[in-house]
PDB file of N, CA, C and O in Angstrom:
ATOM      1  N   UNK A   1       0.812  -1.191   0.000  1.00  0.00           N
ATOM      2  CA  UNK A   1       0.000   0.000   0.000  1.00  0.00           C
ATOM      3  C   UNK A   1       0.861   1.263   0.000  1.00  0.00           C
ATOM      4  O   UNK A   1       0.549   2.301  -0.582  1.00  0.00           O
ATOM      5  N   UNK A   2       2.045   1.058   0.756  1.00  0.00           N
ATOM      6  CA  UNK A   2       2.959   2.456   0.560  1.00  0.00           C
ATOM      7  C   UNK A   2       3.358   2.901  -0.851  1.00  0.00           C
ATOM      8  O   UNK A   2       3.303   4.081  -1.196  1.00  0.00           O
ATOM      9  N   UNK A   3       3.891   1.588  -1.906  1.00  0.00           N
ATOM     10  CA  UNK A   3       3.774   1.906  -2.867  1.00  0.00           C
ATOM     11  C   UNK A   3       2.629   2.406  -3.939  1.00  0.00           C
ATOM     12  O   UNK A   3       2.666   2.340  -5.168  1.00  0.00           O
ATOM     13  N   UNK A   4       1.932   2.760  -3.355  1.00  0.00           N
ATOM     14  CA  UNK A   4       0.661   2.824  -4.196  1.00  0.00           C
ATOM     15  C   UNK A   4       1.121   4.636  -3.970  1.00  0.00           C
ATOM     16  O   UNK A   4       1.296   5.530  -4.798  1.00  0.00           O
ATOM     17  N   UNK A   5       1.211   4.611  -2.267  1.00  0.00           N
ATOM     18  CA  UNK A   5       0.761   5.937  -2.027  1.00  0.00           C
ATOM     19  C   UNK A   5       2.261   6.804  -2.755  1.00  0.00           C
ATOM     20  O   UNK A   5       2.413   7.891  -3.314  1.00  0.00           O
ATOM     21  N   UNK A   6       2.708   6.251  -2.578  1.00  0.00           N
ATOM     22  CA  UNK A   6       4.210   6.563  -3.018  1.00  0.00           C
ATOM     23  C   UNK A   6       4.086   7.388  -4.637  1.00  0.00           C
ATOM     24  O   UNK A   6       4.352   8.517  -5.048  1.00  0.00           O
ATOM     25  N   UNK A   7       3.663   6.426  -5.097  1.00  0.00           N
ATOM     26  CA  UNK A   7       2.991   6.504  -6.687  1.00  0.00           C
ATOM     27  C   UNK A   7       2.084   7.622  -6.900  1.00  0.00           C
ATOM     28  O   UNK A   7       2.316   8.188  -7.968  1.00  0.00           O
ATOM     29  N   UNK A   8       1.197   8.086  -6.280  1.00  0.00           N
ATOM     30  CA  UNK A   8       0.424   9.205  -6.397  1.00  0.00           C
ATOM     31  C   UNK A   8       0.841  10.218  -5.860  1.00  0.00           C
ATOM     32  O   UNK A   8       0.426  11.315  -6.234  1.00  0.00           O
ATOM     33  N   UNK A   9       1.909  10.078  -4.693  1.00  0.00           N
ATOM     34  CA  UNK A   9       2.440  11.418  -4.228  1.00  0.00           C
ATOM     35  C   UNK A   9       3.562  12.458  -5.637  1.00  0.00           C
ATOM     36  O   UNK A   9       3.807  13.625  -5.943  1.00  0.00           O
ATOM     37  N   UNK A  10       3.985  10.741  -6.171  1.00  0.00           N
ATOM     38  CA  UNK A  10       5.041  11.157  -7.568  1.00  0.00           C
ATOM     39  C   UNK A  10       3.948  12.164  -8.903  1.00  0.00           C
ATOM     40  O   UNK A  10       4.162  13.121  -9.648  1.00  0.00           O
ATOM     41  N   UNK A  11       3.128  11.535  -8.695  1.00  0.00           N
ATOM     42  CA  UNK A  11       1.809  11.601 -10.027  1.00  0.00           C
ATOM     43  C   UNK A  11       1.725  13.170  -9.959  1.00  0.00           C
ATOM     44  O   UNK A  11       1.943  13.989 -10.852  1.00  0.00           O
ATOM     45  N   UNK A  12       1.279  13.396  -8.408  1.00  0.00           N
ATOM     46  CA  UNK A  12       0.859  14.413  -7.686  1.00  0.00           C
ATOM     47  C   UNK A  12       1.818  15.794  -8.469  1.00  0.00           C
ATOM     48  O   UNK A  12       1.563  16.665  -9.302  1.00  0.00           O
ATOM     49  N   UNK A  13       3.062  15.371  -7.624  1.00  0.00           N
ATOM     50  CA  UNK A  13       4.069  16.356  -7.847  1.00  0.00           C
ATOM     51  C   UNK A  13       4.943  16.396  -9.607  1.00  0.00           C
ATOM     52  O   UNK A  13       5.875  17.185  -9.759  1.00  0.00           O
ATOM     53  N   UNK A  14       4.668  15.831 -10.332  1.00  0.00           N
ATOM     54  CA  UNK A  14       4.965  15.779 -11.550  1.00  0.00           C
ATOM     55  C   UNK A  14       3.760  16.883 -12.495  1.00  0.00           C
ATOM     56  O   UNK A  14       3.953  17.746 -13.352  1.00  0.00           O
ATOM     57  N   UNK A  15       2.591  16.382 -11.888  1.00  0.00           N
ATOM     58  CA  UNK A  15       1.328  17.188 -12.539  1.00  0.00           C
ATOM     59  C   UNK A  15       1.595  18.877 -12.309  1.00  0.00           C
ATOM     60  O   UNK A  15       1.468  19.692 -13.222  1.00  0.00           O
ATOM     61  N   UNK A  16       2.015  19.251 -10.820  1.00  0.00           N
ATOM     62  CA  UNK A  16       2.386  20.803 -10.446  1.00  0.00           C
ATOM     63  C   UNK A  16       3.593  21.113 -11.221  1.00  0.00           C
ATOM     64  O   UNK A  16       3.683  22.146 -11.885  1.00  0.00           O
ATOM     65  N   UNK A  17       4.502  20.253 -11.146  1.00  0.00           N
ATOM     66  CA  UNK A  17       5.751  20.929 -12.263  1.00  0.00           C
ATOM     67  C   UNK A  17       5.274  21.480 -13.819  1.00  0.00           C
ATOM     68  O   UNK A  17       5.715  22.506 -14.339  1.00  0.00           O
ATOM     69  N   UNK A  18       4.228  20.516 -14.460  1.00  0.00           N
ATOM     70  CA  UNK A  18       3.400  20.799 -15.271  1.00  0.00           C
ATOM     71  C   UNK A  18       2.878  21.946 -15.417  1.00  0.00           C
ATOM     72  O   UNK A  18       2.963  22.673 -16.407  1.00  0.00           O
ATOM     73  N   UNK A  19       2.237  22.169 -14.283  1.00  0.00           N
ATOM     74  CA  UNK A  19       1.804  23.493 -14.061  1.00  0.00           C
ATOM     75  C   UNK A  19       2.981  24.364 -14.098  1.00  0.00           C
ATOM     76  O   UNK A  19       3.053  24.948 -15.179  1.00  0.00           O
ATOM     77  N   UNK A  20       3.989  24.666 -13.234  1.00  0.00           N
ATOM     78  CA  UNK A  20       4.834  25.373 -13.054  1.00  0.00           C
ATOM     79  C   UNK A  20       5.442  25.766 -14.571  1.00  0.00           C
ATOM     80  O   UNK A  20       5.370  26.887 -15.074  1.00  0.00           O
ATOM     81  N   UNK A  21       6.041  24.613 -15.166  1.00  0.00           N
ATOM     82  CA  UNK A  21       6.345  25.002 -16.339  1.00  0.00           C
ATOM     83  C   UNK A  21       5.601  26.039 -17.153  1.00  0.00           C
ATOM     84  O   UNK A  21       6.149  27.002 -17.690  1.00  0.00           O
ATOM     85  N   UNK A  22       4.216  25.746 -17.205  1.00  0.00           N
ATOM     86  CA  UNK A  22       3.394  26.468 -18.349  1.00  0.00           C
ATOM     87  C   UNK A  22       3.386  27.763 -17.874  1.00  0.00           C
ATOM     88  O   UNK A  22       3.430  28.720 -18.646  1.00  0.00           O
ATOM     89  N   UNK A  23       3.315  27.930 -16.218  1.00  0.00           N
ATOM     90  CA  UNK A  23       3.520  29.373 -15.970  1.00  0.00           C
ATOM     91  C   UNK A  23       4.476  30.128 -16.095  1.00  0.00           C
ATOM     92  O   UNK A  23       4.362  31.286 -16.497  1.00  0.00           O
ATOM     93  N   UNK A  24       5.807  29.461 -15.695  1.00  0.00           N
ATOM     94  CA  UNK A  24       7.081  30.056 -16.146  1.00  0.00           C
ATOM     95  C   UNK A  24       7.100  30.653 -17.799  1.00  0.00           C
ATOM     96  O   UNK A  24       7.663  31.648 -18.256  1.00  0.00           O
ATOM     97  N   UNK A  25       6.222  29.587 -18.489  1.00  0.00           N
ATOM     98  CA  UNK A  25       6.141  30.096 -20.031  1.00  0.00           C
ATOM     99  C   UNK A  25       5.266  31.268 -20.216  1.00  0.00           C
ATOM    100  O   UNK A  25       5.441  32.258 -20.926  1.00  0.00           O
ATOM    101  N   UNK A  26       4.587  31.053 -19.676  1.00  0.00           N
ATOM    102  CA  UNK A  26       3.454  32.419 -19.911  1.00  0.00           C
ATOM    103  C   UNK A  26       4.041  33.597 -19.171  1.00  0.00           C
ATOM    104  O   UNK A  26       3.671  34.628 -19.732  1.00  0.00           O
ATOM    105  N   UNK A  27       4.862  33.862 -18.061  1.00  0.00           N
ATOM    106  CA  UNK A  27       5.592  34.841 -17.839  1.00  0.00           C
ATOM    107  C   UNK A  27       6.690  35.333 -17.883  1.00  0.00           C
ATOM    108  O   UNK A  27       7.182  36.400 -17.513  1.00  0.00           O
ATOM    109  N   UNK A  28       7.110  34.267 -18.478  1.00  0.00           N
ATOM    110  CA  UNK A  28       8.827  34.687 -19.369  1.00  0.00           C
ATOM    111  C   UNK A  28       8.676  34.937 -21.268  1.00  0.00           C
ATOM    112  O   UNK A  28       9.585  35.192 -22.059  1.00  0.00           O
ATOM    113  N   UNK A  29       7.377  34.769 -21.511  1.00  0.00           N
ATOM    114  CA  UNK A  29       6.767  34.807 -22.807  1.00  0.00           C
ATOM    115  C   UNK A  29       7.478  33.777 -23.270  1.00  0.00           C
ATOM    116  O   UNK A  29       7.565  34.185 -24.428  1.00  0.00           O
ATOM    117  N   UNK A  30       8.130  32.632 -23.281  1.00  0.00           N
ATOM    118  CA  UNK A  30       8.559  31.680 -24.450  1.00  0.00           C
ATOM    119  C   UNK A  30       7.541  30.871 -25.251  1.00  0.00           C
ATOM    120  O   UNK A  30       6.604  30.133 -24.948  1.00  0.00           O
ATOM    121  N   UNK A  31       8.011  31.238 -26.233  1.00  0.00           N
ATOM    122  CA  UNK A  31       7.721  31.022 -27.705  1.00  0.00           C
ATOM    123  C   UNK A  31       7.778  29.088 -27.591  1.00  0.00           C
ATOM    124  O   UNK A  31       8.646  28.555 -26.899  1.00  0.00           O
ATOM    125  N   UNK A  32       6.871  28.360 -28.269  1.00  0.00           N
ATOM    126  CA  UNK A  32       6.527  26.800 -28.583  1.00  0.00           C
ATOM    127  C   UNK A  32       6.878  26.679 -30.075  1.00  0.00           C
ATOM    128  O   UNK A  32       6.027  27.069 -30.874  1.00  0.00           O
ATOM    129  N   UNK A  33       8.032  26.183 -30.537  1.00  0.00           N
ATOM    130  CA  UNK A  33       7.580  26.020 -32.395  1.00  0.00           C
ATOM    131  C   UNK A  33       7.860  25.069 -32.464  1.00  0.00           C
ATOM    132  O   UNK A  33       8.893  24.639 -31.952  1.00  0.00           O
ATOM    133  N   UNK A  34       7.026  24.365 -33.138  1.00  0.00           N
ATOM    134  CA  UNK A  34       6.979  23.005 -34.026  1.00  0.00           C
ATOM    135  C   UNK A  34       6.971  22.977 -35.132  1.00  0.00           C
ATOM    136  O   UNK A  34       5.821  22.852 -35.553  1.00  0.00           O
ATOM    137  N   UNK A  35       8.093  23.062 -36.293  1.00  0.00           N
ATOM    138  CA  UNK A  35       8.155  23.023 -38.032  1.00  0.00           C
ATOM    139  C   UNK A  35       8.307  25.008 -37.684  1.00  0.00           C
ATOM    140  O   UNK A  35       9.060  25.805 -37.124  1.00  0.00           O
ATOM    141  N   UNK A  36       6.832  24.969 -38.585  1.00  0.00           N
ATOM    142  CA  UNK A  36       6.338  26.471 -38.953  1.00  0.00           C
ATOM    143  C   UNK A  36       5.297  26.880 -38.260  1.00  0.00           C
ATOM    144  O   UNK A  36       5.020  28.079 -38.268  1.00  0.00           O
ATOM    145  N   UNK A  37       4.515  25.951 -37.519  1.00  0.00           N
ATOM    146  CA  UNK A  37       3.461  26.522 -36.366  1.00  0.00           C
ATOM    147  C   UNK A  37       4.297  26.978 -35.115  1.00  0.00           C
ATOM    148  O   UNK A  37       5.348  26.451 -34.750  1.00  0.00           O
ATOM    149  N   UNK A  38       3.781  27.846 -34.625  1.00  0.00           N
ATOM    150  CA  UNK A  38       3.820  28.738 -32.791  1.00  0.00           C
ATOM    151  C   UNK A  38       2.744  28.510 -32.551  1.00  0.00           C
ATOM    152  O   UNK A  38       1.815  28.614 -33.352  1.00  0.00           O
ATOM    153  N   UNK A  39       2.665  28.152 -31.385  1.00  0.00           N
ATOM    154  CA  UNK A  39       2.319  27.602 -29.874  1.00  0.00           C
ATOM    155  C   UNK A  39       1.583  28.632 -29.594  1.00  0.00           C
ATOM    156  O   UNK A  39       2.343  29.535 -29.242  1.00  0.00           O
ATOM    157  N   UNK A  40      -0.613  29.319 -29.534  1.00  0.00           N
ATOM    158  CA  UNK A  40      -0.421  30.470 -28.815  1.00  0.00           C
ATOM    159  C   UNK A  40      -0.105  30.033 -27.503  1.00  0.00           C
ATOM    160  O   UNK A  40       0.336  28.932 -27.172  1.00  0.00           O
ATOM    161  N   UNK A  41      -0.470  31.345 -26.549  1.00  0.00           N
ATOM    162  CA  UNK A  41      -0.524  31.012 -25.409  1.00  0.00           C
ATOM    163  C   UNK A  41      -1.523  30.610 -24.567  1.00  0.00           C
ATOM    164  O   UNK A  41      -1.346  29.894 -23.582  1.00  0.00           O
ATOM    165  N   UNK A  42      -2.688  31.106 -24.976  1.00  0.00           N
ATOM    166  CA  UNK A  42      -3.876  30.447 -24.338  1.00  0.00           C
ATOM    167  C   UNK A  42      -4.443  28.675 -23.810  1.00  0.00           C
ATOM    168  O   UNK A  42      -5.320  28.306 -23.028  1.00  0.00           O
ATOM    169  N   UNK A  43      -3.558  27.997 -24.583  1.00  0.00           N
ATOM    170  CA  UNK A  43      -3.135  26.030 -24.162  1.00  0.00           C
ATOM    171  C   UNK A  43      -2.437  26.820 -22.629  1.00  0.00           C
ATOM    172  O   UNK A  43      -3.123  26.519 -21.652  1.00  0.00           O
ATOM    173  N   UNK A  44      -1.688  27.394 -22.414  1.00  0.00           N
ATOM    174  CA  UNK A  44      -1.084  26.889 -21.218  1.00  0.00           C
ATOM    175  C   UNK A  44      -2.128  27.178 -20.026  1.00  0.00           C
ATOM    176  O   UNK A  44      -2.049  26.373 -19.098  1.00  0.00           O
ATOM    177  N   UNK A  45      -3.082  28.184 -19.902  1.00  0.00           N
ATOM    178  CA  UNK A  45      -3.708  28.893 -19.177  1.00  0.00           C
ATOM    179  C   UNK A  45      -4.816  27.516 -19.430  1.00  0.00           C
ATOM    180  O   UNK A  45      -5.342  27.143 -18.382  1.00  0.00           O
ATOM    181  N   UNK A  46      -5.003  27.154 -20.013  1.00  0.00           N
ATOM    182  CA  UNK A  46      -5.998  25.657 -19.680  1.00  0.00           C
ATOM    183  C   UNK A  46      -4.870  24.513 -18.884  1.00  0.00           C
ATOM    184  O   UNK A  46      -5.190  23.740 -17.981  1.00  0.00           O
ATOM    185  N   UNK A  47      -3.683  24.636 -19.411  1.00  0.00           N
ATOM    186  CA  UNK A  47      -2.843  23.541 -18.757  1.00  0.00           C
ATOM    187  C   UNK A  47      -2.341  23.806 -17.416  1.00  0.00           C
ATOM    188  O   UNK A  47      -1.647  23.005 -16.791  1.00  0.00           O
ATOM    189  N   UNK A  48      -2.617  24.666 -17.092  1.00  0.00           N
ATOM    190  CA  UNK A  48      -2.027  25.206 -15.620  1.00  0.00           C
ATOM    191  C   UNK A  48      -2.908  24.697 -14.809  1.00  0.00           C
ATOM    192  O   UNK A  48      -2.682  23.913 -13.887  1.00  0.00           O
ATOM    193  N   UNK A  49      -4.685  25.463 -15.389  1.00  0.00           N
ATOM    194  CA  UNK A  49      -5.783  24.606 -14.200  1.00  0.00           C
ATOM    195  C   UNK A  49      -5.931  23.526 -14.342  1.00  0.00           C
ATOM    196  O   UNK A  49      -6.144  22.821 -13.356  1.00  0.00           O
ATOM    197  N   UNK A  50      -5.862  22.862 -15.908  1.00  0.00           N
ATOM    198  CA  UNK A  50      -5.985  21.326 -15.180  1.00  0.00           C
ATOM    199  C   UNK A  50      -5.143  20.546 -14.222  1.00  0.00           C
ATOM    200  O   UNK A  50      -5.473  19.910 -13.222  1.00  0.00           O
ATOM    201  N   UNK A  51      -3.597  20.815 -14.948  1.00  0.00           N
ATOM    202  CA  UNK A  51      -2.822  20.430 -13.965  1.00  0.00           C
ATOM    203  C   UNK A  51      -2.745  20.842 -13.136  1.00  0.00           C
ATOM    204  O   UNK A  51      -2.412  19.872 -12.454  1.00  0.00           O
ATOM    205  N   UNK A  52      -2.795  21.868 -12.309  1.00  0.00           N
ATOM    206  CA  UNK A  52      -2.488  22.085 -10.921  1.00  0.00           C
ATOM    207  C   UNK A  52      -3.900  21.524 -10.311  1.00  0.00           C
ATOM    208  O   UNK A  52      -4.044  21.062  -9.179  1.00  0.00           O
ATOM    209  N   UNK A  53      -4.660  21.633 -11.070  1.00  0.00           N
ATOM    210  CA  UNK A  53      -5.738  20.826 -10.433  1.00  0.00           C
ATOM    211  C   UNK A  53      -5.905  19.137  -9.775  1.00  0.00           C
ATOM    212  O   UNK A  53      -6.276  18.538  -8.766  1.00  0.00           O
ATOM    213  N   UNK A  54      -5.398  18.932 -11.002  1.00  0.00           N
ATOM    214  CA  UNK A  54      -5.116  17.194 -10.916  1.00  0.00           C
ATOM    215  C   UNK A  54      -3.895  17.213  -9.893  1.00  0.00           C
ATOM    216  O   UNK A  54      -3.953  16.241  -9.138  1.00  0.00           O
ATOM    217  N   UNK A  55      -3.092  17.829  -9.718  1.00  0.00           N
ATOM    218  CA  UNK A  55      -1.931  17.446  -8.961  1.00  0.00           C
ATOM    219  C   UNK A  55      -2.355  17.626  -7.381  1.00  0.00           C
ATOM    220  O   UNK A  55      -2.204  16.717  -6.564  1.00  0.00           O
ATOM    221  N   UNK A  56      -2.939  18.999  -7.035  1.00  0.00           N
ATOM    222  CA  UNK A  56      -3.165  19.144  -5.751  1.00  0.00           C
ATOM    223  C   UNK A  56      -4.221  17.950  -5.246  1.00  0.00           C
ATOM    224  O   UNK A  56      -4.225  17.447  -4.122  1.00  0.00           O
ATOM    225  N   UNK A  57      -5.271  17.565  -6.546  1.00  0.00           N
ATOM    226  CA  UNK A  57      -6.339  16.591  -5.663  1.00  0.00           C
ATOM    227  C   UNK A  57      -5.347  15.322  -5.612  1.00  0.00           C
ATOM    228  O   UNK A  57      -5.293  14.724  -4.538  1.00  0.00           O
ATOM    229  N   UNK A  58      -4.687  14.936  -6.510  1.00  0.00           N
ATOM    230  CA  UNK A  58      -3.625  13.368  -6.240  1.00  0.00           C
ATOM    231  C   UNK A  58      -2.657  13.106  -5.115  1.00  0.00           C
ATOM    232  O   UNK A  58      -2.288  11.972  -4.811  1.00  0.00           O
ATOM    233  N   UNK A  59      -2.156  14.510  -4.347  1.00  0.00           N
ATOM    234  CA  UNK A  59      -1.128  14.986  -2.814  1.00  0.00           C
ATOM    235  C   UNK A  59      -2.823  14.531  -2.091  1.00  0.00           C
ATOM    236  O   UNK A  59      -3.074  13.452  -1.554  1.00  0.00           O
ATOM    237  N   UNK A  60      -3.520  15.358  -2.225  1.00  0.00           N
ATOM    238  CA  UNK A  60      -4.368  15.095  -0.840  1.00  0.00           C
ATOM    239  C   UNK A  60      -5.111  13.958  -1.175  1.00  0.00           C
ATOM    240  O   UNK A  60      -5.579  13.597  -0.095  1.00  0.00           O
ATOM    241  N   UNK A  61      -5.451  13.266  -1.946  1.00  0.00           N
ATOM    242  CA  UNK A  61      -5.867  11.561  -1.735  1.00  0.00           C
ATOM    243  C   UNK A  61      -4.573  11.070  -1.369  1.00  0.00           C
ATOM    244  O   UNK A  61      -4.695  10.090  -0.635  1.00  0.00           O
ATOM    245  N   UNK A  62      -3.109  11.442  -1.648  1.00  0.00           N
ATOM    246  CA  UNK A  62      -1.886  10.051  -1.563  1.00  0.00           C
ATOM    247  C   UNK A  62      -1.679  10.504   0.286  1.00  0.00           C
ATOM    248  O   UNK A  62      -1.285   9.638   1.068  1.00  0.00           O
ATOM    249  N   UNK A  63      -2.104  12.377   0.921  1.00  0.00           N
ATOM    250  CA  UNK A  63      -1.460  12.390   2.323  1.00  0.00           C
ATOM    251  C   UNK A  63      -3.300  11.832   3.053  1.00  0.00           C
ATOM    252  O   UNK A  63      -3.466  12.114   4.240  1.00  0.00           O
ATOM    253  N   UNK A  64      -4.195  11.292   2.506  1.00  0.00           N
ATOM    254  CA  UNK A  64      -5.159  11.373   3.301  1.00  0.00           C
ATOM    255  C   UNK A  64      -4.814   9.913   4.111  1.00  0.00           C
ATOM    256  O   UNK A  64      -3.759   9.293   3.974  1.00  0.00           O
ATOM    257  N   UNK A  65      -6.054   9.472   5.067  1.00  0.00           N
ATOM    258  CA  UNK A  65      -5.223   8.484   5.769  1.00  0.00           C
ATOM    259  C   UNK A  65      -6.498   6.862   5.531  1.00  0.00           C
ATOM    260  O   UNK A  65      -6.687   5.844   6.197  1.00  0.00           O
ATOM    261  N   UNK A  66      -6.997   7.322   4.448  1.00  0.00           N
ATOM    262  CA  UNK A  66      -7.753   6.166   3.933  1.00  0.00           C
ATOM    263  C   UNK A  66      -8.851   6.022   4.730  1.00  0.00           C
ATOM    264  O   UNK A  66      -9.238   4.856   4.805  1.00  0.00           O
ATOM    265  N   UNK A  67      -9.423   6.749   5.293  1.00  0.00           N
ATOM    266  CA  UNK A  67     -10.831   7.019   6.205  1.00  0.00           C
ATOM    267  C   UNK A  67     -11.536   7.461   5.691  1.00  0.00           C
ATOM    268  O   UNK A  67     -11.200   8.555   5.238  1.00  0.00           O
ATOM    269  N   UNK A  68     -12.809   7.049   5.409  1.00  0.00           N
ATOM    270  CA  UNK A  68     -13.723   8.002   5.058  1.00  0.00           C
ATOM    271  C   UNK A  68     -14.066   9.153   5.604  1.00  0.00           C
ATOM    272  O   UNK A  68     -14.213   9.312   6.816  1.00  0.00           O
ATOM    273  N   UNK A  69     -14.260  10.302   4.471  1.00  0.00           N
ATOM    274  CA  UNK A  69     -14.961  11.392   4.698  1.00  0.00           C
ATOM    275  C   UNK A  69     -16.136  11.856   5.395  1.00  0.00           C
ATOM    276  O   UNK A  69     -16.579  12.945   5.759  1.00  0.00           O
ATOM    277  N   UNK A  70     -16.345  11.127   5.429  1.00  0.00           N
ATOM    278  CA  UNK A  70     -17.911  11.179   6.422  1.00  0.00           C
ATOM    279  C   UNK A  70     -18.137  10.101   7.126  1.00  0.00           C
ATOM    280  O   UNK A  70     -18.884   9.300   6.564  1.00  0.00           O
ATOM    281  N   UNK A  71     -17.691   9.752   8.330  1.00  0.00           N
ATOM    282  CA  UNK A  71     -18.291   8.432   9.142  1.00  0.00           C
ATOM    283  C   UNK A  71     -19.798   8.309   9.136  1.00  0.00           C
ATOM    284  O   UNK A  71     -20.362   9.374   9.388  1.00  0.00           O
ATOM    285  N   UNK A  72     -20.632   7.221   8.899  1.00  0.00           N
ATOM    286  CA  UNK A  72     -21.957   7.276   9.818  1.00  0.00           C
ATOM    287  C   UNK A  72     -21.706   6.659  10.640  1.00  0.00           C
ATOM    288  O   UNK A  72     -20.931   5.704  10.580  1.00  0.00           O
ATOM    289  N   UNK A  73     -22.319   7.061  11.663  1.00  0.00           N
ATOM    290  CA  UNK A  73     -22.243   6.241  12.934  1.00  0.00           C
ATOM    291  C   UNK A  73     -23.152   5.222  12.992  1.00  0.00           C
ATOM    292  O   UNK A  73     -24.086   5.349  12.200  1.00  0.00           O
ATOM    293  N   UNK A  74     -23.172   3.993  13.870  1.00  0.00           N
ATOM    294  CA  UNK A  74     -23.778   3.020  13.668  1.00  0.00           C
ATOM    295  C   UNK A  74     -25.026   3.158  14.334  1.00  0.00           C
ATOM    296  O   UNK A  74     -25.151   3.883  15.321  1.00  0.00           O
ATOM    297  N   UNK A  75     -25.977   2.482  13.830  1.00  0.00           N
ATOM    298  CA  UNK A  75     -27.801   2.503  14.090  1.00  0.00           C
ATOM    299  C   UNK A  75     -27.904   1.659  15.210  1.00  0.00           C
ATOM    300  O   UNK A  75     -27.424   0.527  15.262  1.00  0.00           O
ATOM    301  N   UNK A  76     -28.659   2.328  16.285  1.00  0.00           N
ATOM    302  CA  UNK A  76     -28.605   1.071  17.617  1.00  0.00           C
ATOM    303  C   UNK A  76     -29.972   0.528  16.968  1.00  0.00           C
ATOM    304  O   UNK A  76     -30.735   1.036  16.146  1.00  0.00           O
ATOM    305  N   UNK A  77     -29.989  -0.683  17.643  1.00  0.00           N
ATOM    306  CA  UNK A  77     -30.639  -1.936  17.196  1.00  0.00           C
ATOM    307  C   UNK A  77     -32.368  -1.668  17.927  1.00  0.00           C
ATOM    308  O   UNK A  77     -32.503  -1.705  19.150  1.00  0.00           O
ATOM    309  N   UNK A  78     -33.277  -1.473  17.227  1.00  0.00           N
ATOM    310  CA  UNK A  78     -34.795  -1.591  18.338  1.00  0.00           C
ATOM    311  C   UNK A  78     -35.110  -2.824  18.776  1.00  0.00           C
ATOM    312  O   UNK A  78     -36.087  -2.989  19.506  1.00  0.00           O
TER     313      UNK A  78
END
């Protein structure tokens, strides 16, 4: 099971570098070319929220402690 969690903490923190990158690009302005197409910039500003999205929810499922979110408590018996 550690490896599991191990695995999503990696997932986690790979997805924010993701992020990080695209922001570093969008505020250092670098240029994307492939052949004769440029890259606008508007892909990264979608790639930032998804990824930082996906990354922060994959840290807090890999630091949670496998308990449910909501206990019910148990029904006494009539």
């Amino acid at each position: 099971m550690k490896s599991r969690c191990c695995c999503v903490k990696v997932a986690g923190v790979l997805f924010l570098l993701v992020a990080l990158g695209h922001l570093v690009r969008m505020v250092m302005g670098w240029k994307v070319i492939v052949g004769d197409w440029t890259m606008p910039m508007w892909p990264s500003v979608v790639v930032i929220v998804v990824a930082a999205a996906l990354g922060v929810c994959l840290l807090m499922c890999a630091c949670s402690k496998g308990e449910p979110e909501a206990a019910v408590p148990p029904q006494p018996k009539a």
